[in-house]
Backbone as a ProteinNet text record, in pm:
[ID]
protein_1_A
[PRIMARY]
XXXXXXXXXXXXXXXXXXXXXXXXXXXXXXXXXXXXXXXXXXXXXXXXXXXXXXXXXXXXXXXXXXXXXXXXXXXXXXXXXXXXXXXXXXXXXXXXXXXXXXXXXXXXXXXXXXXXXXXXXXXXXXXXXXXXX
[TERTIARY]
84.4	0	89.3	49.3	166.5	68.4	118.5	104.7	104.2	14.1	55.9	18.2	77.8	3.9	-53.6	-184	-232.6	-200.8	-218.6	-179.1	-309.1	-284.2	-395.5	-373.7	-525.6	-541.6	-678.8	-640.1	-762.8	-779.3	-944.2	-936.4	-884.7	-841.4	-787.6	-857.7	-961.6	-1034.9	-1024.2	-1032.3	-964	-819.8	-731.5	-579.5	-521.2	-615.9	-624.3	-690	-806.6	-806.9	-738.5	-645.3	-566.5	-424.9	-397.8	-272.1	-316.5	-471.3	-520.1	-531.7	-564.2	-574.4	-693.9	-689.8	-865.5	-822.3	-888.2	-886.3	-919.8	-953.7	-969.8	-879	-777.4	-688.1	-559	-548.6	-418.2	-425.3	-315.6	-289.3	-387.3	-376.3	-487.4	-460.2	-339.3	-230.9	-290.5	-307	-379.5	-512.3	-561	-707	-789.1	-689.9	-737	-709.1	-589.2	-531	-625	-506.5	-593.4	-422.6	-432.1	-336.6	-292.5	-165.5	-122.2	-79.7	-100.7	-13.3	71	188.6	269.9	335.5	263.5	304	268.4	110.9	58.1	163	240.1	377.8	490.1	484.5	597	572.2	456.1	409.8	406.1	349.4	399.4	519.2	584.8	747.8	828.4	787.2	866.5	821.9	694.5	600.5	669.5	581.4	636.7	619.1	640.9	649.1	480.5	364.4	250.8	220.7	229	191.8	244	361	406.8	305.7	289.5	244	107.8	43.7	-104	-161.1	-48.7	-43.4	-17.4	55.3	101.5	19.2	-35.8	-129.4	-281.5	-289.9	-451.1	-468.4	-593.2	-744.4	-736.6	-799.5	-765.5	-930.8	-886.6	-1064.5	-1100	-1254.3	-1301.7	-1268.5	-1207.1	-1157.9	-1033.7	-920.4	-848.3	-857.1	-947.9	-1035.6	-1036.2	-1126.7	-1204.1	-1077.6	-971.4	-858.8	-769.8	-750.6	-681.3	-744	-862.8	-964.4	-976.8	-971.4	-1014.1	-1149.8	-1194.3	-1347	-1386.8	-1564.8	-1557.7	-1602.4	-1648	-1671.1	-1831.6	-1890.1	-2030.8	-2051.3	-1935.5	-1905.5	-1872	-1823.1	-1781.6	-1890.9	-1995.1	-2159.4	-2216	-2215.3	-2328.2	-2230.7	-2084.7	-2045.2	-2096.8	-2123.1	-2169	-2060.3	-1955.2	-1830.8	-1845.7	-1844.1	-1881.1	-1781.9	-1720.8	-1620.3	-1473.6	-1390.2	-1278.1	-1177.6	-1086.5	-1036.1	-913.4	-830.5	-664.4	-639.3	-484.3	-454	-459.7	-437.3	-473.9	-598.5	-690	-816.1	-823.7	-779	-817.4	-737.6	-594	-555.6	-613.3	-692.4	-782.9	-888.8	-958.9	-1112.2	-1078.4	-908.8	-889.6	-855.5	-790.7	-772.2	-901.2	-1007.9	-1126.3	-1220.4	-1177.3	-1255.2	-1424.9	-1467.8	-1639.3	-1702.3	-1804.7	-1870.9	-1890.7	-1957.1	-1967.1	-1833.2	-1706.6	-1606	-1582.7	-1560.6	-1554.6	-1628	-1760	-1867.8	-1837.5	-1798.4	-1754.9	-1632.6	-1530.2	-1428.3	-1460	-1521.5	-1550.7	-1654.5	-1743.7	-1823.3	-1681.2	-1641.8	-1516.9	-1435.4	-1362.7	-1305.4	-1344.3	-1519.1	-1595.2	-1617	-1624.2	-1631.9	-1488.4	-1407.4	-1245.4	-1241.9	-1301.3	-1316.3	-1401	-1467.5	-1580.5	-1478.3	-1472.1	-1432.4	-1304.2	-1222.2	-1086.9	-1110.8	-1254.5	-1339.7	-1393.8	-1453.9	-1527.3	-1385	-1260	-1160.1	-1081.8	-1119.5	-1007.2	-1106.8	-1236.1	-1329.8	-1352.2	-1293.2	-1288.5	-1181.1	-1068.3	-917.9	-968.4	-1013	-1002.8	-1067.4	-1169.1	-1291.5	-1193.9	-1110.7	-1077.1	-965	-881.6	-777.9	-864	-982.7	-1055.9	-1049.5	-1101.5	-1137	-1039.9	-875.8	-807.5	-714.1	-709.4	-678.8	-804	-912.7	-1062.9	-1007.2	-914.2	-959.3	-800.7
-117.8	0	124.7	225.8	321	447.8	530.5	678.3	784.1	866.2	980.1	1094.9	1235.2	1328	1377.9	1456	1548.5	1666.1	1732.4	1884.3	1959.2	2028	2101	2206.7	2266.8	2364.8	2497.3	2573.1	2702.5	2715.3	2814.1	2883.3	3047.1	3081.6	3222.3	3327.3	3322.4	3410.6	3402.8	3245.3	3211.4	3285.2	3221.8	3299	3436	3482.2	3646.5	3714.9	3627.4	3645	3632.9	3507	3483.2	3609.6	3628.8	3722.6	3873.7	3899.6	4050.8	4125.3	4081.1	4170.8	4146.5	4273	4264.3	4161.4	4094.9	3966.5	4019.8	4124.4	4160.1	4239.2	4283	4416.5	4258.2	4125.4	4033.1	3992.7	3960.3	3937.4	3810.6	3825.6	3719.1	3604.2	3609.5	3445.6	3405.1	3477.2	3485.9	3394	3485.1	3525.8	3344.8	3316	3230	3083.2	3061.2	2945.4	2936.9	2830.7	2772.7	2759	2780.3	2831	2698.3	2663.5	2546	2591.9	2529	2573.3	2588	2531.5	2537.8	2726.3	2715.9	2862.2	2933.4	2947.4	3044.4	3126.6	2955.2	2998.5	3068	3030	3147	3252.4	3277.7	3411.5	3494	3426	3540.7	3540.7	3440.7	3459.6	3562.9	3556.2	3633.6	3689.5	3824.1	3867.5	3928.9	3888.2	3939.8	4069.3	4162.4	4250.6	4360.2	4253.6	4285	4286.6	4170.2	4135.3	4266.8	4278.1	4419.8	4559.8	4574.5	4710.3	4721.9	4581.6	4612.1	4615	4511	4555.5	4688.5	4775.2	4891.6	5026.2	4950.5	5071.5	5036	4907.6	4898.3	4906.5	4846.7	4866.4	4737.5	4801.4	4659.1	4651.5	4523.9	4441.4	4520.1	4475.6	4585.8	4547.2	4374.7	4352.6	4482	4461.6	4554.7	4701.6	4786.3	4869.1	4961.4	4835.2	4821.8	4826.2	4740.6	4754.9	4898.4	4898.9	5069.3	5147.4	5173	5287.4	5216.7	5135.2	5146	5098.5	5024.8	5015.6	4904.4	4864.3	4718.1	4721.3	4603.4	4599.7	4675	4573.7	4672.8	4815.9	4877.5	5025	5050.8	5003.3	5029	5072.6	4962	4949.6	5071.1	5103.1	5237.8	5347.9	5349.5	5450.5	5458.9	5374.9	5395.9	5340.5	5271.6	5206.3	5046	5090.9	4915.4	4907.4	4933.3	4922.4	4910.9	4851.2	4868	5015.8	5046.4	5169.5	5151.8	5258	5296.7	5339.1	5285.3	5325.5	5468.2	5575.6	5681	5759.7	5670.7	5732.9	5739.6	5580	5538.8	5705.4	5709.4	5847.1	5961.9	5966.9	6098.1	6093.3	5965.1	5937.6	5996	5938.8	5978.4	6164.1	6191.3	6317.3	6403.4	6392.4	6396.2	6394.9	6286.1	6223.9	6253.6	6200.7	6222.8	6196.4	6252.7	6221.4	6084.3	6001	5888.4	5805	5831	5786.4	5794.6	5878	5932.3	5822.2	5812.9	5758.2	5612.7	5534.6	5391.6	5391	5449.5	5460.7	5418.8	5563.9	5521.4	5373.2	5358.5	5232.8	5150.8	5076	5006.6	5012.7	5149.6	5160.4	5062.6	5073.1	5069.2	4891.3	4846.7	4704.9	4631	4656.1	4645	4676	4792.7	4778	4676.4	4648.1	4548.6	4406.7	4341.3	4249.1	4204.1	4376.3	4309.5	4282.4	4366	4349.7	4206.8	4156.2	4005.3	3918.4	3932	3842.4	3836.5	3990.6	3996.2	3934.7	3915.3	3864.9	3739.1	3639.3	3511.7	3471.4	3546.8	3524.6	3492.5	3582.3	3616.2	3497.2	3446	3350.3	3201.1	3204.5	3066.2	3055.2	3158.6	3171.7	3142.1	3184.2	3148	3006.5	2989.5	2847.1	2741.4	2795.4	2693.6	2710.3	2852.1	2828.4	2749.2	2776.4	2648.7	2520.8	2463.3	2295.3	2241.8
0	0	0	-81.5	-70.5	-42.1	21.7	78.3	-18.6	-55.5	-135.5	-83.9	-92.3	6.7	-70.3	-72.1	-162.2	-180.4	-256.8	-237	-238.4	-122.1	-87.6	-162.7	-246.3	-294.7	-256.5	-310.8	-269.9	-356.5	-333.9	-457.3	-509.8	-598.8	-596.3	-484.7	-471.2	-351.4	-233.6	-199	-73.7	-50.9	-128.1	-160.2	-102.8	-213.8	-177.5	-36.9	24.1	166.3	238.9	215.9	305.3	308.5	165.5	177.9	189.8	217.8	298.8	131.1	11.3	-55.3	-213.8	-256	-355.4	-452	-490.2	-590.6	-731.7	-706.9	-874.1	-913.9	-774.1	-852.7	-844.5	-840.2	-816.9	-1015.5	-1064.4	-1196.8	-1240.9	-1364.3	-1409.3	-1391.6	-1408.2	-1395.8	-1254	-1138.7	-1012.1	-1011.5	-1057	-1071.6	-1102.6	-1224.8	-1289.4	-1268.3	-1189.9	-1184.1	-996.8	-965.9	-834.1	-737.4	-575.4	-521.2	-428.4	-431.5	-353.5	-182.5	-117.8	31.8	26.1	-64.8	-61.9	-168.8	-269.8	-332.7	-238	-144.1	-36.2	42.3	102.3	206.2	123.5	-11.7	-45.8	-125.8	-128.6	-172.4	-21.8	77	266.5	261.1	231	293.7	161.4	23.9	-50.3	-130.7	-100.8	-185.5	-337.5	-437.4	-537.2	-568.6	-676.2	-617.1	-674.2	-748.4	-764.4	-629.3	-535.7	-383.7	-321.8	-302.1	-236.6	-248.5	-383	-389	-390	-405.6	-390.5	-203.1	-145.2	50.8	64.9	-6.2	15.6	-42.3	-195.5	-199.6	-240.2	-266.1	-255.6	-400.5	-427.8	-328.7	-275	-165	-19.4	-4.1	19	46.5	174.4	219.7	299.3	471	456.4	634.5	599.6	516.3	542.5	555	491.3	501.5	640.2	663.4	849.9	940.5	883.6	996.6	1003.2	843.8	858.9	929.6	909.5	988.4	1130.3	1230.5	1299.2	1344.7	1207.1	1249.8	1183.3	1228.4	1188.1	1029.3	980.2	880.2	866.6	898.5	934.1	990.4	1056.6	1068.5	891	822.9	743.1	608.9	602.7	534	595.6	745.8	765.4	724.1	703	651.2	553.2	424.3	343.8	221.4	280.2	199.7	189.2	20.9	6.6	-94.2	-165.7	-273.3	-177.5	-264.6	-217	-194.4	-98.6	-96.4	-136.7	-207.6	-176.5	-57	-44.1	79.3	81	-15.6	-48.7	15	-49	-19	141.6	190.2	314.1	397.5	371.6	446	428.6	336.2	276.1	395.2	418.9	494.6	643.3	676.5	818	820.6	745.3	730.4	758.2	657.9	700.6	812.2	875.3	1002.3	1003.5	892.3	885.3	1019.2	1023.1	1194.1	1152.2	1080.2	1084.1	1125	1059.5	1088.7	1237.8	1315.1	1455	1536.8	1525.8	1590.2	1568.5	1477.8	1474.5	1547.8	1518.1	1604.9	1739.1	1791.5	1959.7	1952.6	1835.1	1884.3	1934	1823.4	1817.8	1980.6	1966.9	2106.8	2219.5	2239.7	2338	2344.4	2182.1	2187.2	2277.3	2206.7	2258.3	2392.8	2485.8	2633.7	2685.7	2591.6	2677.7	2669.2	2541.5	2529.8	2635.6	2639.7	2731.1	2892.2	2944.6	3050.3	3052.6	2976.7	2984.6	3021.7	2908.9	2890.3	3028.3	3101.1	3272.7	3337	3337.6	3461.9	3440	3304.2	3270.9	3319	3323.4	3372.1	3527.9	3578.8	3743.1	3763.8	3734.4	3741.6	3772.6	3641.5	3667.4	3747.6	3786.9	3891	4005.8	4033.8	4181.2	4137.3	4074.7	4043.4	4087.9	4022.7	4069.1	4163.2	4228.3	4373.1	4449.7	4428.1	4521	4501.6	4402.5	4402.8	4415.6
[MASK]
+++++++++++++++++++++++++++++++++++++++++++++++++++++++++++++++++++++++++++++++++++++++++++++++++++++++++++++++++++++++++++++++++++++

């Protein structure tokens, strides 16, 4: 009986999620073929240099978007941003600081206090816990 490994593949969209960037602005050669784990790991470890400049100037899908600004994705929909941005634009939006922008911000902020609040009173919880037993 003999062993063969498979090679795991994605699909270009997957791909491009994974390496944080828009799938329609990555080359066709991209676009069109299908992505191995193994190219994945050396497209992170040695971006070429389409990979470089589209991390650097976009248009970046809308998680990356949400992360430049500060805000979530769905902050991102009541802004009223559904297309992809340049990093350009994205420094233009902060420059700006629309009240809408502002107001997700602090939402955001406020999520991030809560969450690190739940995560210290889960900590504390199980430290009682295992000094009790």
């Amino acid at each position: 009986m003999t062993s063969h490994q498979n090679t795991q593949t994605m699909k270009p969209a997957t791909a491009a999620k994974k390496l944080g960037v828009y799938l329609e602005a990555t080359p066709a050669e991209f676009q069109e073929g299908v992505v191995t784990r193994a190219e994945l790991n050396a497209l992170q470890a040695d971006p070429p240099a389409w990979l470089r400049t589209l991390r650097a100037d976009g248009p970046h899908p809308r998680p990356v978007v949400a992360a430049k600004l500060g805000i979530s994705i769905s902050g991102l929909a009541r802004g009223g941003i559904t297309e992809p941005l340049t990093t350009e634009q994205i420094e233009a939006l902060k420059q700006e600081s629309p009240e809408w922008l502002q107001k997700e911000r602090a939402t955001q902020a406020e999520v991030r206090k809560e969450t690190a609040r739940i995560k210290k009173q889960h900590a504390e919880k199980a430290e009682r816990a295992a000094q009790g037993s």
